[in-house]
C-alpha positions as CSV (number, residue, x, y, z in Angstrom):
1,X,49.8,-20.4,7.4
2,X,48.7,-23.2,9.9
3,X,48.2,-21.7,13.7
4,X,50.5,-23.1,16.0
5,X,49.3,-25.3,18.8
6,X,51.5,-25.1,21.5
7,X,50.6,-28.1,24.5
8,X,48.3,-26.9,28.0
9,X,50.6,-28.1,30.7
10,X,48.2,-28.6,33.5
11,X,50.5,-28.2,36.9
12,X,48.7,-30.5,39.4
13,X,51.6,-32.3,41.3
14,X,51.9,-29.7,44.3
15,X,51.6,-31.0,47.5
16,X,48.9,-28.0,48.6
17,X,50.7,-27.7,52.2
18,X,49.0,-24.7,52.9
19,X,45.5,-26.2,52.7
20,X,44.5,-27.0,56.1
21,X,40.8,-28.9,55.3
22,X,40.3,-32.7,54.6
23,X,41.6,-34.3,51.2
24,X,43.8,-32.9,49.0
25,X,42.7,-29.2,47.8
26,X,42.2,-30.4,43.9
27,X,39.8,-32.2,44.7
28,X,37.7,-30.0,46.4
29,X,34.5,-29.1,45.2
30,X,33.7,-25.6,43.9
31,X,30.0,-26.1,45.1
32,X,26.6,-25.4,43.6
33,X,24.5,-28.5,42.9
34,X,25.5,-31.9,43.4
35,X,28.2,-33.3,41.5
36,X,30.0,-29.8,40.5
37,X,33.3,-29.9,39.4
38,X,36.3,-30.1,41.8
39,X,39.1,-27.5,41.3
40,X,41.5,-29.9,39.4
41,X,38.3,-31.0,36.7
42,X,37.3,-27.4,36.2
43,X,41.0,-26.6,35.2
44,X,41.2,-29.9,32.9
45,X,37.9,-29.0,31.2
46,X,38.5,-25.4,30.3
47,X,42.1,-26.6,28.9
48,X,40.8,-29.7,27.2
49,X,37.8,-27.3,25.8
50,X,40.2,-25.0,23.4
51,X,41.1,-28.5,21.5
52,X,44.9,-28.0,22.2
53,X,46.9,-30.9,23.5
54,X,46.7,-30.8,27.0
55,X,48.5,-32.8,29.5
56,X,48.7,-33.3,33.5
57,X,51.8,-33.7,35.8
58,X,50.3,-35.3,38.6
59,X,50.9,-37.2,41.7
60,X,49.8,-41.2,42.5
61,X,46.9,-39.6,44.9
62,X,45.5,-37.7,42.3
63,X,46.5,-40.1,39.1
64,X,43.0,-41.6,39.5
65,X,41.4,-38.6,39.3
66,X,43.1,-37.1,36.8
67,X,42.4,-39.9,34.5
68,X,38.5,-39.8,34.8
69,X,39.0,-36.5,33.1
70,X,42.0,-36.9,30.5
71,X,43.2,-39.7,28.3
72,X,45.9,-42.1,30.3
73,X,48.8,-41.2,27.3
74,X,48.4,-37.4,28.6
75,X,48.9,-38.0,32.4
76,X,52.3,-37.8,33.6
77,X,52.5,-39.2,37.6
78,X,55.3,-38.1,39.7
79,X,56.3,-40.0,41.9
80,X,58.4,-39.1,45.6
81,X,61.5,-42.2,44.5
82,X,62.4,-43.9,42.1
83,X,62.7,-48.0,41.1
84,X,66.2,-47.8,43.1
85,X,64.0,-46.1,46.1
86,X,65.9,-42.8,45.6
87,X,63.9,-39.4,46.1
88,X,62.5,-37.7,43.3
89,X,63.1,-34.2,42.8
90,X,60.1,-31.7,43.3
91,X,59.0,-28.8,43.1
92,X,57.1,-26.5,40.3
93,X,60.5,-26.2,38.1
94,X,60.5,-30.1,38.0
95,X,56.7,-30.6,37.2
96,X,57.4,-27.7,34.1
97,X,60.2,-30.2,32.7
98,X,58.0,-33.3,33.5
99,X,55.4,-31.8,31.1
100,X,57.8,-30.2,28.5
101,X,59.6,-33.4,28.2
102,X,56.5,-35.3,27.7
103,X,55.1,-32.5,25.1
104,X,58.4,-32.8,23.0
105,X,57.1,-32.0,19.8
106,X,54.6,-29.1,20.4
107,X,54.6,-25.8,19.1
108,X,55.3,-24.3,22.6
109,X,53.6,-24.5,25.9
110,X,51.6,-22.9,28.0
111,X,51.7,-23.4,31.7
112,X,48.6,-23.4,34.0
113,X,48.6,-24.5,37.7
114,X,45.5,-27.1,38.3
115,X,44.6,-24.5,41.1
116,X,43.3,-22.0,39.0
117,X,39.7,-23.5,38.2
118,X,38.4,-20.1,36.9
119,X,40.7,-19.3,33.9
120,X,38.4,-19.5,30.7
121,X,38.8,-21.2,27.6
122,X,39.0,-18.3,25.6
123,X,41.9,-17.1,27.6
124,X,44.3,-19.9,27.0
125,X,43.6,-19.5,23.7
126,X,44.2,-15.8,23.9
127,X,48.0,-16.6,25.3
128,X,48.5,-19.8,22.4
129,X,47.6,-16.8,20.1
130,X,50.2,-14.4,21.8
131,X,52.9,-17.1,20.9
132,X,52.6,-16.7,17.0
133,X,54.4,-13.2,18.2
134,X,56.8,-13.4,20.9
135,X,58.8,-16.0,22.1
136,X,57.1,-15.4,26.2
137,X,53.7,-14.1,26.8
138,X,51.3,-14.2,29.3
139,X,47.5,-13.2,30.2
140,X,47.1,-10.4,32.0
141,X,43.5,-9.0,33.1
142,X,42.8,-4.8,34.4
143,X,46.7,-4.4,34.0
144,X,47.7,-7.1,36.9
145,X,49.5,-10.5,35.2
146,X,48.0,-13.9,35.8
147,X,48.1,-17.7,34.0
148,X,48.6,-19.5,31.5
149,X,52.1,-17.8,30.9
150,X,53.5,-19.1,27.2
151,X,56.7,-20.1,26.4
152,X,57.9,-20.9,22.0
153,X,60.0,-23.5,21.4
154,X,62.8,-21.6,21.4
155,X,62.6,-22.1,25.0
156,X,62.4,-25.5,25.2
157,X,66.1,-25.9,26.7
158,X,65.8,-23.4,29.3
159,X,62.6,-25.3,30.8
160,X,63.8,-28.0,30.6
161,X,66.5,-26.6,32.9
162,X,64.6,-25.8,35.4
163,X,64.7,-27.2,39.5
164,X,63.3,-27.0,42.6
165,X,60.1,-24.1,43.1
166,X,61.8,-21.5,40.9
167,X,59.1,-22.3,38.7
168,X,59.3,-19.9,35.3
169,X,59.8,-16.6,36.6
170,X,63.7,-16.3,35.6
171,X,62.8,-17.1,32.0
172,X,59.5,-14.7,31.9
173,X,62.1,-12.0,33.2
174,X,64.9,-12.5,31.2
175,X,63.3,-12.6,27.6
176,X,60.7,-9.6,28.5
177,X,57.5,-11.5,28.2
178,X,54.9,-10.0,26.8
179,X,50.7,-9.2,28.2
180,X,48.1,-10.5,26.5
181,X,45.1,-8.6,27.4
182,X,42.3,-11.0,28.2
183,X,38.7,-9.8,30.1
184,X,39.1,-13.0,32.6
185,X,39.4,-12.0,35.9
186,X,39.9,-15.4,36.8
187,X,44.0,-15.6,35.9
188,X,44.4,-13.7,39.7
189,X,42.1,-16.8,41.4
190,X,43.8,-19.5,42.9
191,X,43.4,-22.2,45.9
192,X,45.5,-22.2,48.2
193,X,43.9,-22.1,51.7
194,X,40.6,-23.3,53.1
195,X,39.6,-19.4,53.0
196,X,40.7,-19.3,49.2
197,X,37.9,-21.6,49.0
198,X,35.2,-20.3,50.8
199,X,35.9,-17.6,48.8
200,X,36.0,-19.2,45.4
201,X,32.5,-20.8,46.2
202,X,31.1,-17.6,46.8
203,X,32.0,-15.8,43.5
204,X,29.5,-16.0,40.7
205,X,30.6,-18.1,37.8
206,X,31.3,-18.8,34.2
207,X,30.0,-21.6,32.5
């Protein structure tokens, strides 16, 4: 039987208030020698490395950026209003649908904020593997839960239902998602202060 392959929804459309330092915290370099990755292309390269379809929900500052790593038809740019000059919703729970919507046809999805440049590879594909058994799964490392978190099809109305910052959690609660034990301590590392940084750059890491 053909795996499924359920669509990487990379989450990069936050606004990163709580980052206090110059430029927008995705693109912020991780450090090490010149030219190292910035948080937001070390999370597209480990998604786009497992060969899954992988797509961005972005804003305009960062659409530039995100398309010197991804291919233009996977980029999906939120913007704050619309033609009529109306605000746009925003919010976690409207990036999810953004990327859902534009992933229609995939077997399932799994979710993974742009500010979690440490997840591996091999971990995603862990959680992609978890959906060929239960409907909500997600990766969990020394018994603590991190991302990607995966949702099956059979899901696919309930994201797209989603609003505001309530993100997935209701869903992950409701159906009883399931761990997938992955040895990645990097699902529990995210960005979102100038001392999440400093920190960041200090940790040894994978290649």
């Amino acid at each position: 039987m053909t795996k499924r392959r359920p669509a990487v929804v990379v989450l990069a459309a936050g606004r990163g208030s709580r980052f206090r330092g110059p430029g927008h915290k995705l693109e912020q370099h991780l450090g090490g020698p010149a030219g190292a990755d910035t948080l937001l292309a070390s999370s597209l390269r480990h998604a786009l490395a497992t060969q899954l379809p992988v797509v961005v929900v972005t804003t305009p500052a960062l659409a530039a950026a995100a398309h010197r790593l991804i291919a233009a038809r996977d980029v999906v740019t939120l913007t704050d209003h619309d033609a009529q000059g109306r605000p746009q919703p925003i919010g976690m729970g409207h990036s999810i649908v953004a990327g859902v919507s534009a992933t229609g046809d995939a077997d399932g999805w799994l979710i993974l904020p742009a500010d979690m440049p440490l997840v591996q590879p091999a971990t995603i594909l862990a959680v992609a593997e978890g959906l060929e058994r239960f409907p909500v799964c997600y990766a969990q490392y020394r018994g603590m839960q991190g991302h990607p978190v995966g949702f099956g099809t059979e899901l696919y109305s309930e994201l797209m239902a989603l609003q505001g910052d309530e993100g997935a959690r209701r869903i992950v609660a409701r159906y009883a998602a399931q761990p997938i034990a992955v040895d990645d301590p990097g699902i529990h590392v995210d960005v979102d202060t100038v001392e999440d940084l400093a920190r960041l750059r200090e940790r040894p890491r994978a290649v």
